[in-house]
C-alpha positions as CSV (number, residue, x, y, z in Angstrom):
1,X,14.5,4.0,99.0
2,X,17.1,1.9,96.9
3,X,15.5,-1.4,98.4
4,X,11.6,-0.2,97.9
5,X,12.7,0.6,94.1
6,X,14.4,-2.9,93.9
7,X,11.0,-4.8,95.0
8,X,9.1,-2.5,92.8
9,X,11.3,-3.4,89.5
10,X,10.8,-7.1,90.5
11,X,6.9,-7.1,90.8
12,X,5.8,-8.1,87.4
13,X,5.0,-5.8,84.9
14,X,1.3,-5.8,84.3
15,X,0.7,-6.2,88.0
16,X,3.3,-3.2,88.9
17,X,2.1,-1.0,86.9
18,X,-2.0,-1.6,88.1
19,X,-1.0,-1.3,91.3
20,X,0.8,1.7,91.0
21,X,-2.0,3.2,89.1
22,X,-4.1,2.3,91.8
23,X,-2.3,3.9,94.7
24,X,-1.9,6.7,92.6
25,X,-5.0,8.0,91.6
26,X,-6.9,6.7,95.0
27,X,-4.6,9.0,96.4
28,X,-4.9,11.6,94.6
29,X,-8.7,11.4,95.3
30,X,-8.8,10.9,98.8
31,X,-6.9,14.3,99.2
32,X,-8.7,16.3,96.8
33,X,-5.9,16.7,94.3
34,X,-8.5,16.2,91.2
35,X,-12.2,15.7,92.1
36,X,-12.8,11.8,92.2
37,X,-16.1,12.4,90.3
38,X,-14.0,12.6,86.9
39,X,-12.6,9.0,87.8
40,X,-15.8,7.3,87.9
41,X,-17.9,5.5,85.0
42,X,-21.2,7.5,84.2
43,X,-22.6,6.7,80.8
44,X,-23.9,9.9,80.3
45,X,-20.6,11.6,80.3
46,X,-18.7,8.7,78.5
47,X,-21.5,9.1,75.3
48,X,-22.7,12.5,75.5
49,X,-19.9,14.2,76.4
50,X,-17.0,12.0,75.1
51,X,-15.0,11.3,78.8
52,X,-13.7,8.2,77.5
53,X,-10.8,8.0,80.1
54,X,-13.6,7.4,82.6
55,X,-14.1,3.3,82.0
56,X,-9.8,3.0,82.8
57,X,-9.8,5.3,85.5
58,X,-12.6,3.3,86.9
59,X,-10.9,0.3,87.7
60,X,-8.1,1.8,89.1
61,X,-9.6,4.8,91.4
62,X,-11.1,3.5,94.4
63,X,-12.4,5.9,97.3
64,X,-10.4,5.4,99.9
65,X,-12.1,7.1,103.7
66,X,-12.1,5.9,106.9
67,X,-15.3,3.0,106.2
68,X,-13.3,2.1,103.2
69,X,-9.7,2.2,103.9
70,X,-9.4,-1.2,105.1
71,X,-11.2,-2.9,102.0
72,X,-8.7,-0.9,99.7
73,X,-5.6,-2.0,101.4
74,X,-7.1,-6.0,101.2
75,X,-7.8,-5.4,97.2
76,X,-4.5,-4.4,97.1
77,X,-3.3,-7.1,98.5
78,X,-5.6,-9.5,96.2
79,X,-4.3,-7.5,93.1
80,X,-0.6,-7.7,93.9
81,X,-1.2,-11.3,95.3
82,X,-2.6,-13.2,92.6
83,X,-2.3,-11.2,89.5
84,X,1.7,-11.7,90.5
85,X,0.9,-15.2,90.9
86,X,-0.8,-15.3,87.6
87,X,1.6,-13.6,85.6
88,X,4.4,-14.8,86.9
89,X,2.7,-18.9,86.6
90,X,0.6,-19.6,84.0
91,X,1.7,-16.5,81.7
92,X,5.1,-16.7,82.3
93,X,6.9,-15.6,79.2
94,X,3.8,-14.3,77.2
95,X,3.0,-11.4,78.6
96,X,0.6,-10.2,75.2
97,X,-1.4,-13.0,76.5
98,X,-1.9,-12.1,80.0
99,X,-2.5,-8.3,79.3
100,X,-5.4,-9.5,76.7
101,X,-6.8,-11.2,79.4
102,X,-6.5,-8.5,81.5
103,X,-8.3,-6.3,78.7
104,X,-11.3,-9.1,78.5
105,X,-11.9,-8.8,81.9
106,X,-11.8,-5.2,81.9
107,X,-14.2,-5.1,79.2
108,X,-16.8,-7.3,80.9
109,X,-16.0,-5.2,84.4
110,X,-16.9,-1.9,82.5
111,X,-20.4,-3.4,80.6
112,X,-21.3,-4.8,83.9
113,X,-20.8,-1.5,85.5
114,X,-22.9,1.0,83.1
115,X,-25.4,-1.7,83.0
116,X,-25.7,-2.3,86.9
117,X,-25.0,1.7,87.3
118,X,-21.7,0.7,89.3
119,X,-19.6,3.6,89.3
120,X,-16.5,1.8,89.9
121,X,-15.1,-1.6,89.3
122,X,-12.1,-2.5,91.6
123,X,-13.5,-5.1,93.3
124,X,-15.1,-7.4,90.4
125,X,-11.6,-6.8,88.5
126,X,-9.1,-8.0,91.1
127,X,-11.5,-11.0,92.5
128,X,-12.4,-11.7,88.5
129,X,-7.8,-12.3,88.3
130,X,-8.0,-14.5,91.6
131,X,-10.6,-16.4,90.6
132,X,-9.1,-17.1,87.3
133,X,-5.8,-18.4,89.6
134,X,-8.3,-20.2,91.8
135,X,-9.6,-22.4,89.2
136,X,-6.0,-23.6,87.8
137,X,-4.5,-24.0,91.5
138,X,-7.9,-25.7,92.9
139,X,-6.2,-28.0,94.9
140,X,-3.7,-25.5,96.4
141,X,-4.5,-24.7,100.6
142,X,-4.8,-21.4,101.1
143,X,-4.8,-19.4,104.5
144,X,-7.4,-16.6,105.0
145,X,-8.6,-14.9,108.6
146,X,-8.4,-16.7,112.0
147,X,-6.2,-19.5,110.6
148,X,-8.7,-21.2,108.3
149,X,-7.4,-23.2,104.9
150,X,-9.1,-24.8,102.2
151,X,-8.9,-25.5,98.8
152,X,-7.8,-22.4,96.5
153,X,-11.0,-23.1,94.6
154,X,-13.3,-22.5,97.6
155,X,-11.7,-18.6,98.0
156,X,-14.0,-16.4,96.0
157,X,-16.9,-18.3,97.2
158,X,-15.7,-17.7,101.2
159,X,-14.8,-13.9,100.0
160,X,-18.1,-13.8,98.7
161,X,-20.0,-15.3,102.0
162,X,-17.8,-12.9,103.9
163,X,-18.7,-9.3,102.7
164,X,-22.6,-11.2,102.4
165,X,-22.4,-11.1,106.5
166,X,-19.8,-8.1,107.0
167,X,-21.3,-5.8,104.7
168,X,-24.5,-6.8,103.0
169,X,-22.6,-6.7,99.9
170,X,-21.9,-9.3,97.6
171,X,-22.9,-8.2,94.1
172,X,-19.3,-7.0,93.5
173,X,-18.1,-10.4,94.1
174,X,-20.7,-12.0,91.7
175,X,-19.8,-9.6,89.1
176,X,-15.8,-10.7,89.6
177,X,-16.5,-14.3,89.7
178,X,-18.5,-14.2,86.5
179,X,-16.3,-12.4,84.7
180,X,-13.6,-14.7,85.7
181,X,-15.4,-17.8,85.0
182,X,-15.9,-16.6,81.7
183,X,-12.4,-15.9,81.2
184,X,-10.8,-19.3,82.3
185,X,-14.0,-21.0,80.0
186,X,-12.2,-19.0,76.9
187,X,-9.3,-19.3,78.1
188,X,-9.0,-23.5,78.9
189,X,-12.0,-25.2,78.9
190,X,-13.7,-24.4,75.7
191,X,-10.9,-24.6,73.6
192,X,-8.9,-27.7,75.4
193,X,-12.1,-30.0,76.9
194,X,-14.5,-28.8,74.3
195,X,-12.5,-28.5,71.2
196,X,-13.6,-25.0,70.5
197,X,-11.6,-22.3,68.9
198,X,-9.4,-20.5,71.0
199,X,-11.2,-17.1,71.6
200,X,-9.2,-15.3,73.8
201,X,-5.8,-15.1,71.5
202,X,-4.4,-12.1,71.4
203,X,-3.9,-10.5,68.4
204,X,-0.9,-10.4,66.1
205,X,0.4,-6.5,67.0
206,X,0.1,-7.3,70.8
207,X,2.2,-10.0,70.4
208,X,4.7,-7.5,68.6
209,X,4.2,-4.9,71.6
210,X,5.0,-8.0,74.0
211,X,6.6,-10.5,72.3
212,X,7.1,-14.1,74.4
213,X,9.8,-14.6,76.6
214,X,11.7,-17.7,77.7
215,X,8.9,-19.6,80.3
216,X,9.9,-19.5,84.0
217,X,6.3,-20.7,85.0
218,X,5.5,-22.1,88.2
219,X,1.9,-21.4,89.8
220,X,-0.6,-23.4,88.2
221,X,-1.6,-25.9,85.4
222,X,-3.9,-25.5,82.5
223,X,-6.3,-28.2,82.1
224,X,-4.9,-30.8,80.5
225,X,-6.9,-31.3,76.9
226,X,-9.2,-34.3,76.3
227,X,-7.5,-36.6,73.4
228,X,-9.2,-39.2,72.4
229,X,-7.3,-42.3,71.8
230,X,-7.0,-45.6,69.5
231,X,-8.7,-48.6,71.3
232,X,-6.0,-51.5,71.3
233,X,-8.8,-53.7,69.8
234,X,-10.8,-53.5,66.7
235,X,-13.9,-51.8,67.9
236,X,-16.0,-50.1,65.5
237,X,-17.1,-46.7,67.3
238,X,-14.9,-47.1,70.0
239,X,-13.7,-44.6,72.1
240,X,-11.0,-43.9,75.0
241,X,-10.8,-40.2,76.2
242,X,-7.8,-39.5,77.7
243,X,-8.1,-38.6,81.0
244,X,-9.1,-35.2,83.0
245,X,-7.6,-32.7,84.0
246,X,-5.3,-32.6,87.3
247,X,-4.6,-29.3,88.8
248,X,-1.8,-27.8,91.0
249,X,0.4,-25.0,92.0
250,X,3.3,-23.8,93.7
């Protein structure tokens, strides 16, 4: 017990505490404990009858049965994967930053899901975090069934052909890798290759409620911002942009 408490108090904070909520309250549903119908989003009892706990419980409860079982445990394996990876990487040391991510995401996830009539939002949530770790570890070989590896940013498009010819599925896995894309645009390309405002800054009082640590990054790079830079000649309307953007990981 002492050694399953030990890995649990090392698994980064954010990620931790998801996946504990998610274990929890799938659970909890799969045996009955509380009827899962309460955990799902429907926008007629979120407006008309004020059950606003329903978009958060949504992204956590997932309906575990015997058709479903095996998808569950391989999201929870995404989640704790790369969200760990994230967190522990890129946000290393500001956490307020990677929960306001986190919230963005989640916000997109739940709009998507009254608008589509989705009733939960799992899937898009966790591949919307790996996609996001995708893009600044492109380069990075990954592993995935019967020994094949590519490039990191190839994975949510393979995950996506998959459940296309496993399931039929796929329009969870649209849903996550728009929301993702949008995400890492806010996040590094519109404000670092475009010169746009940073959008996605979270706000002064989160930073209070997680202040910045000292870094201890390792997975991932951001894009490296386009400066542009003096010619060594005099050239009127001359222009040298510095160059792109390299990516890597651990």
């Amino acid at each position: 017990m002492s050694e399953f408490k030990d890995w649990f108090n090392s698994v980064p904070f954010f990620t931790r505490y998801w996946l504990a909520a998610t274990i929890i309250l799938s659970v909890l549903g799969r045996f009955g404990i509380f009827n899962y119908y309460y955990f799902i989003l429907d926008i007629n009892q979120i407006f008309y009858k004020f059950q606003i706990w329903r978009p958060i419980t949504a992204v956590f409860y997932y309906p575990i049965s015997p058709s479903t079982g095996f998808h569950f445990l391989i999201n929870c394996y995404f989640l704790y994967s790369y969200s760990q990876r994230l967190e522990s990487g890129m946000f290393a040391g500001k956490p307020a930053d990677y929960f306001y991510m986190l919230l963005f995401n989640w916000l997109c996830c739940v709009l998507l899901g009254l608008f589509t009539g989705l009733p939960i939002i799992m899937d898009p949530m966790v591949l919307s975090v790996l996609y996001v770790w995708c893009q600044l570890n492109k380069d990075v070989i990954v592993s995935f069934w019967f020994g094949t590896r590519f490039k990191a940013m190839y994975l949510p498009w393979v995950l996506l052909a998959f459940n296309l010819i496993i399931s039929g599925g796929g329009i969870l896995d649209i849903m996550g890798i728009l929301v993702g894309h949008l995400a890492f645009f806010l996040l590094f390309k519109y404000p670092q290759e475009l010169g746009g405002p940073s959008l996605l800054t979270p706000p002064a009082f989160l930073k209070q409620i997680f202040p910045d640590t000292r870094y201890m990054g390792g997975f991932g790079t951001a894009p490296q911002e386009r400066v542009p830079t003096r010619p060594a000649s005099r050239i009127i309307g001359g222009h040298n942009w510095g160059r792109g953007h390299a990516l890597g990981g651990n």
